[in-house]
C-alpha positions as CSV (number, residue, x, y, z in Angstrom):
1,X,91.3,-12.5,-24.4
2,X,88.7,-11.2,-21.9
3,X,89.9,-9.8,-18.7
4,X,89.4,-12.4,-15.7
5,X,90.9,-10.3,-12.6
6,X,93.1,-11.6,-10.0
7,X,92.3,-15.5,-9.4
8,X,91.1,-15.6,-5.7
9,X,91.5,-18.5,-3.3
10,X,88.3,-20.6,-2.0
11,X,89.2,-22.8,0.3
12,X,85.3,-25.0,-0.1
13,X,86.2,-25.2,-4.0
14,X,89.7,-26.7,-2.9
15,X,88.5,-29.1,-0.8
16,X,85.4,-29.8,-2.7
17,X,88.1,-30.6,-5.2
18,X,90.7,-32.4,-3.3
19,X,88.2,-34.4,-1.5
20,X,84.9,-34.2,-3.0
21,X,83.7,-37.9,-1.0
22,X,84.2,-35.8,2.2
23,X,83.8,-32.5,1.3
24,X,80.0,-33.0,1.2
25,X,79.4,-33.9,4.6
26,X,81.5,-30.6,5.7
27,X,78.8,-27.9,7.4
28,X,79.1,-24.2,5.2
29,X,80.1,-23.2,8.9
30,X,83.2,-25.2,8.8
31,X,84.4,-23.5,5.4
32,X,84.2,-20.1,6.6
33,X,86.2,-21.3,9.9
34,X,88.8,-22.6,8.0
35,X,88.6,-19.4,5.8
36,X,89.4,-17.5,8.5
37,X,91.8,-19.7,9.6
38,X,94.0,-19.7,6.7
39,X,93.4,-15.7,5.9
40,X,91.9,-16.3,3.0
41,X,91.2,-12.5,3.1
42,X,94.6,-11.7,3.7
43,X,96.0,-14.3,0.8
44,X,93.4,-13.2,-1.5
45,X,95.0,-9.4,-0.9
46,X,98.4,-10.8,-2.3
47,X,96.7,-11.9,-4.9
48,X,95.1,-8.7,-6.1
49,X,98.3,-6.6,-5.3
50,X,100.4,-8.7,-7.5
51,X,97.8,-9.4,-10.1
52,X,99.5,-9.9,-13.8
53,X,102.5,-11.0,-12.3
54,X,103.9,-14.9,-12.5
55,X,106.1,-17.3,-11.1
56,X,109.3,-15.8,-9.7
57,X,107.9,-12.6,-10.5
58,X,104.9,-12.8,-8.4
59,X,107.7,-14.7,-5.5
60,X,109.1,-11.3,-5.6
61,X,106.0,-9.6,-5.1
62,X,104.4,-11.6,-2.3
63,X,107.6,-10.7,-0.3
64,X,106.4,-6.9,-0.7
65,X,102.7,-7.8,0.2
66,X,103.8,-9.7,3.0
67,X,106.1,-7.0,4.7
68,X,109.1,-9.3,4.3
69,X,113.0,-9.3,3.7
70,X,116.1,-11.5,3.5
71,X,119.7,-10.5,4.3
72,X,121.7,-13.0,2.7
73,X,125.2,-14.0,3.9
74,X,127.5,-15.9,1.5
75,X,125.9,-14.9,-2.0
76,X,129.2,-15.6,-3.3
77,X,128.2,-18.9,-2.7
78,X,125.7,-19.3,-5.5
79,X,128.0,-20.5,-8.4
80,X,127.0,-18.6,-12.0
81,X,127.0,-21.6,-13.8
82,X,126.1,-25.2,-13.6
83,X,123.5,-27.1,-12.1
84,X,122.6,-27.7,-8.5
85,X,119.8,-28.3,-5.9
86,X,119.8,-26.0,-3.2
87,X,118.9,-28.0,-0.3
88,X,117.4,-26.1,2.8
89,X,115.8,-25.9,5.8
90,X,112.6,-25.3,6.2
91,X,111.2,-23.6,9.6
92,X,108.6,-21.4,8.3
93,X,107.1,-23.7,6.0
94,X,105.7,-20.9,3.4
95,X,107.2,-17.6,3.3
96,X,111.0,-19.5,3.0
97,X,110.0,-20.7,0.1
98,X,108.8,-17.2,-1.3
99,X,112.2,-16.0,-0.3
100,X,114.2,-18.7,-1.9
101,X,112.3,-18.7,-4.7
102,X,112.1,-15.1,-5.2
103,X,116.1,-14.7,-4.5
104,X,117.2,-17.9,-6.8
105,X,114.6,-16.7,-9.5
106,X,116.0,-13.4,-9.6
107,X,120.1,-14.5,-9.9
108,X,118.8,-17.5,-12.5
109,X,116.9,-15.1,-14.4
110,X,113.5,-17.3,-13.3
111,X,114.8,-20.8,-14.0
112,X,114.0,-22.5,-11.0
113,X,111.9,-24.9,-9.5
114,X,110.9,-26.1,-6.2
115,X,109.6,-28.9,-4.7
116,X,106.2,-28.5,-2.7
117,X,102.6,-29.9,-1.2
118,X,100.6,-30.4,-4.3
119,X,97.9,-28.4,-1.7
120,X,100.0,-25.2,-3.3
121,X,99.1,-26.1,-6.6
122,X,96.1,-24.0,-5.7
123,X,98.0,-20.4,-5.4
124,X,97.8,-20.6,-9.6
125,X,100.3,-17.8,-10.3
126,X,103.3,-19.8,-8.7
127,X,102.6,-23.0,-11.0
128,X,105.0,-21.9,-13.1
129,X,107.7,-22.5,-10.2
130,X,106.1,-24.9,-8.3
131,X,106.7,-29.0,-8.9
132,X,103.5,-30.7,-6.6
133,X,104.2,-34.0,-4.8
134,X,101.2,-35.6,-2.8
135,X,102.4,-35.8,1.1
136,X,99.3,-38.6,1.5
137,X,99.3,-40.6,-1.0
138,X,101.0,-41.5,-4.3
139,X,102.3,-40.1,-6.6
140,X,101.1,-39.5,-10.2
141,X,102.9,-40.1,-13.3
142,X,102.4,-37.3,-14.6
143,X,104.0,-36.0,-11.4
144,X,107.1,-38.0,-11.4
145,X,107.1,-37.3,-14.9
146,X,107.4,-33.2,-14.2
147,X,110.2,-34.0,-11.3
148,X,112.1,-36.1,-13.7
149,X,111.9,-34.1,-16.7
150,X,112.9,-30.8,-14.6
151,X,116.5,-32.8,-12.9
152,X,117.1,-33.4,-16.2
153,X,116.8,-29.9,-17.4
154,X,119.1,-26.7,-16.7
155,X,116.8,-25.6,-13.9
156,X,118.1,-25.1,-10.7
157,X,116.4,-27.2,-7.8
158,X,115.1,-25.7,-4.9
159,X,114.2,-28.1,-2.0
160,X,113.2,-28.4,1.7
161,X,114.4,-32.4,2.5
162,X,112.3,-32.5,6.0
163,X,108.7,-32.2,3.9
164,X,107.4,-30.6,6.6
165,X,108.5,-27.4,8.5
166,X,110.6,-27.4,11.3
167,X,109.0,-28.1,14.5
168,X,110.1,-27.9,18.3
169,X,111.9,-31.0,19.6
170,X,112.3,-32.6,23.4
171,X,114.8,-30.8,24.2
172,X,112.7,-27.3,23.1
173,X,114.6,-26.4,20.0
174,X,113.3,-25.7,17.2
175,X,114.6,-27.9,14.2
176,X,113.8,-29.9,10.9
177,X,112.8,-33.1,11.4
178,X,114.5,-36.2,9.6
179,X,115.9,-35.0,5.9
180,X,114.6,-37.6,3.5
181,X,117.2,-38.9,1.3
182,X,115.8,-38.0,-2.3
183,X,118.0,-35.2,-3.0
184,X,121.0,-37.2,-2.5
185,X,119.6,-39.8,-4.8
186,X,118.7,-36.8,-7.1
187,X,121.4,-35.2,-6.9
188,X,124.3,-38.6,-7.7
189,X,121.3,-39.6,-10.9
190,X,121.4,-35.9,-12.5
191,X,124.7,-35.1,-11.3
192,X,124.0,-31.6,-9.3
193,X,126.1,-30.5,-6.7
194,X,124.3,-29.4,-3.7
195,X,124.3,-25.7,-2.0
196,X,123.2,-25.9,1.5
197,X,121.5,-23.2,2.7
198,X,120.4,-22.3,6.0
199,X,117.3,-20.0,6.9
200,X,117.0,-18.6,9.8
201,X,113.7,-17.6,11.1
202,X,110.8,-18.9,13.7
203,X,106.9,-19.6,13.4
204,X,104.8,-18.6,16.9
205,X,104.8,-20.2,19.9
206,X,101.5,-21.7,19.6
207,X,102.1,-23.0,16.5
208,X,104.8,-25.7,17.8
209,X,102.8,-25.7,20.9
210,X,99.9,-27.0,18.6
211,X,102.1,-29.2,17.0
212,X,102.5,-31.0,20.1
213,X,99.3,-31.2,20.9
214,X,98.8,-33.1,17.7
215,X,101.2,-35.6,17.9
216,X,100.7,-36.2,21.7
217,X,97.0,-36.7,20.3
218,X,97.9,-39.9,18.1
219,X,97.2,-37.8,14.7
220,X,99.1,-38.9,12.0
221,X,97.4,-35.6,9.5
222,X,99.8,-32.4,10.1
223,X,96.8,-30.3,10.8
224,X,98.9,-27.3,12.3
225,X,99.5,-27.0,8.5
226,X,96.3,-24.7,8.5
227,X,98.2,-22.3,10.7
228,X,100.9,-22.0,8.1
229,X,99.5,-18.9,6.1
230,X,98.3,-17.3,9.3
231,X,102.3,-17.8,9.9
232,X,103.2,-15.7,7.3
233,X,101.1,-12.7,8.0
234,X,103.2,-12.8,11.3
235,X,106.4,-11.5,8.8
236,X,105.2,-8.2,8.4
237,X,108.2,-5.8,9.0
238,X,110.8,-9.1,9.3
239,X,114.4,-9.7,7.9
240,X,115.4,-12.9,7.5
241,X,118.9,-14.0,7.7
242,X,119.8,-16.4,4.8
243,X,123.2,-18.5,4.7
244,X,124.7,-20.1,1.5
245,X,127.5,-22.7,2.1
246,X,129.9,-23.6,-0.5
247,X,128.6,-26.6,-3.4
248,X,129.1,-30.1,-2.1
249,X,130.0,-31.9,-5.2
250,X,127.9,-34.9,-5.7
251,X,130.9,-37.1,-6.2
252,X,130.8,-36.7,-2.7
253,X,128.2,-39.5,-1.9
254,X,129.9,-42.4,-2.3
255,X,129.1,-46.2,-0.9
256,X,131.2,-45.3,1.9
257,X,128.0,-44.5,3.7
258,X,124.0,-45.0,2.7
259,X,122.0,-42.0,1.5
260,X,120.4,-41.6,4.5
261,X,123.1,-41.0,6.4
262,X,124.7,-38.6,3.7
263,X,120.9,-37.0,3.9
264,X,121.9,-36.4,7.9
265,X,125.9,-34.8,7.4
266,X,124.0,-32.4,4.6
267,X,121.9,-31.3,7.3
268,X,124.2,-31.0,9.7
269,X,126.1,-29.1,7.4
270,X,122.9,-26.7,6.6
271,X,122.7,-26.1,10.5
272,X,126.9,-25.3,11.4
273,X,126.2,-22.5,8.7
């Protein structure tokens, strides 16, 4: 097979792709602002440095590239055997992921998935790990299909049940919004426990500020989303403290209370870790 190189992000052919109705009325201008926005540069140098490598493999690498660690607390937590969904927080809303990904992959011996924005369909060398679900609009079947078929493998589940990454409430902490109830549904229908685990770890001021400023605005689009990668080049030189509670056995979520309020005690849980 003839040698390709590293696959590099462009964020024009993404959109161009994702929305090609609207993408033709964007100005070139308007790319190479959102370019520089997203560090395209920056993500394109992950790419390079890890070139070759795949999936949990490449995880692991990104963490290097990025200048980024984890101290985990409770490792004795992850069982050896079974299957489970480890169910998290999410207040970085990129480089957890990595970590959880990279950490999980590395105990499974790669047999993980996790649950993301189809939009990260488009960093190719995590596809392998990766499971896409479209956060406007619905879903394929060929998508559901994929989420199905992976509950009812042996892979271990990783997922964030906010959707979106944490953001800064009235009260000025910084928090996951409402946990959507899927994983409890998930995890009664393929019988998983569920690990919690807790990440600790903060984005920029300005990104919550701009956050704000978005919903105080009346937009419904999470467009801070395009600060997210400039986010992680923030992590250079970081440890990140990661908590792993004991397996709630799904037995746990009876009729005694509805999903959505078993969705809440999980996070509670996640929090008190």
């Amino acid at each position: 097979m003839e040698e390709t190189g590293p696959i590099q992000i462009d964020v024009e052919k993404v959109i161009r792709a994702k929305v090609p109705g609207y993408a033709k009325f964007i100005p070139k201008f308007v790319y190479r602002k959102i370019a520089h926005t997203i560090r395209q540069d920056g993500l394109n140098r992950v790419m390079r440095e890890n070139y070759g490598k795949r999936g949990v493999e490449f995880a692991i690498g990104a963490m290097k590239s990025f200048g980024a660690d984890i101290e985990v607390i409770g490792e004795e937590n992850i069982p050896k055997e079974g299957r489970y969904i480890f169910a998290s927080n999410h207040p970085l809303g990129g480089l957890d992921g990595i970590a959880l990904i990279a950490l999980l992959g590395k105990y499974y011996n790669g047999n993980v998935k996790c649950i993301v924005n189809d939009l990260l369909m488009a960093v190719e060398p995590m596809r392998d790990v990766f499971l896409p679900i479209n956060k406007h609009g619905a879903q394929s079947k060929q998508s559901i299909q994929a989420i199905d078929d992976a509950y009812a493998s042996d892979l271990q589940m990783i997922m964030f049940p906010a959707g979106l990454c944490s953001r800064r409430n009235d009260k000025g902490e910084v928090c996951d919004l409402e946990w959507k109830k899927s994983f409890i549904s998930k995890s009664i229908e393929s019988k998983r426990d569920i690990v919690p685990v807790h990440f600790g770890g903060l984005n920029s001021d300005f990104f919550y500020k701009f956050a704000r400023f978005r919903k105080r605005m009346g937009l419904k689009l999470n467009i801070e989303m395009v600060r997210l990668p400039a986010e992680m080049f923030r992590c250079d030189g970081q440890t990140f403290e990661v908590k792993i509670g004991k397996p709630i056995p799904y037995s746990t979520f009876t009729s005694a209370k509805s999903q959505k309020e078993w969705a809440a005690d999980v996070k509670k849980i996640v929090y008190e870790l």
